[in-house]
C-alpha positions, 0 to 999 in steps of 0.5 A: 500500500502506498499513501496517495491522498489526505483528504480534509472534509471541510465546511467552507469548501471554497474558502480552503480550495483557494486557501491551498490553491492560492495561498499554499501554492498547490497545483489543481489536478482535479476539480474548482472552488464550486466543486465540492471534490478537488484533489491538489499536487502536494509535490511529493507524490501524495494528493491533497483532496479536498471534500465538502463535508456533506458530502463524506457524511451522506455517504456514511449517513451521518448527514444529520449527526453532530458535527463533532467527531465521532458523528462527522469526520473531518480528515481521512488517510487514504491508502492505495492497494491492488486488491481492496477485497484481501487489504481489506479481509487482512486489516479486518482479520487484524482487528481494524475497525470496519466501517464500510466493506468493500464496495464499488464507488462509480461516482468516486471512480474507486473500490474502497473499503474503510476503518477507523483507526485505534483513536477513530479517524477514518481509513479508506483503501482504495484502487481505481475501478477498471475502465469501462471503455 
């Protein structure tokens, strides 16, 4: 596995997406400040993305929680892997914390899985869906 992103979930999207476009200098690989969704060249290989916050919490259903972690994440470690289904039953047999199975994400372009680690942040493994044309 390598680490290919950290993903922020953020409240003011477009605040932070020119906060690190502008300020910070990071290069937009994908995405604009009404996107909701963009990923940034860090320079190092990993990716900063950026998520409107809602966004993560309707996927997980925690739309309506408390803003406050554990209800609503608001930062993820995303780790690639070739086989999401074997790192995923690996990390699940060692004792990870499942919060999603392995599942196809069409809309995100990913398989992924996801767990919390030992003090509750959100991991998702993940690898790209094979093209389809």
């Amino acid at each position: 596995m390598r680490c290919s992103y950290v993903r922020l979930m953020v409240d003011d999207y477009e605040a932070c997406f020119l906060f690190y476009r502008d300020v910070v200098g990071f290069s937009v690989l994908y995405g604009d400040e009404e996107s909701r969704y963009a990923e940034l060249d860090m320079g190092t290989g990993t990716h900063l993305a950026l998520n409107k916050r809602e966004v993560m919490a309707e996927a997980f259903g925690t739309l309506h929680a408390d803003a406050k972690l554990p209800g609503q994440d608001r930062f993820a470690l995303i780790l690639e892997t070739d086989d999401v289904d074997a790192t995923a039953a690996r990390l699940r047999d060692a004792g990870a914390a499942v919060v999603k199975e392995p599942q196809d994400w069409p809309g995100w372009g990913i398989r992924a899985a996801h767990f919390r680690d030992p003090d509750g942040y959100l991991v998702e493994v993940n690898s790209p869906l094979p093209d389809e044309g």
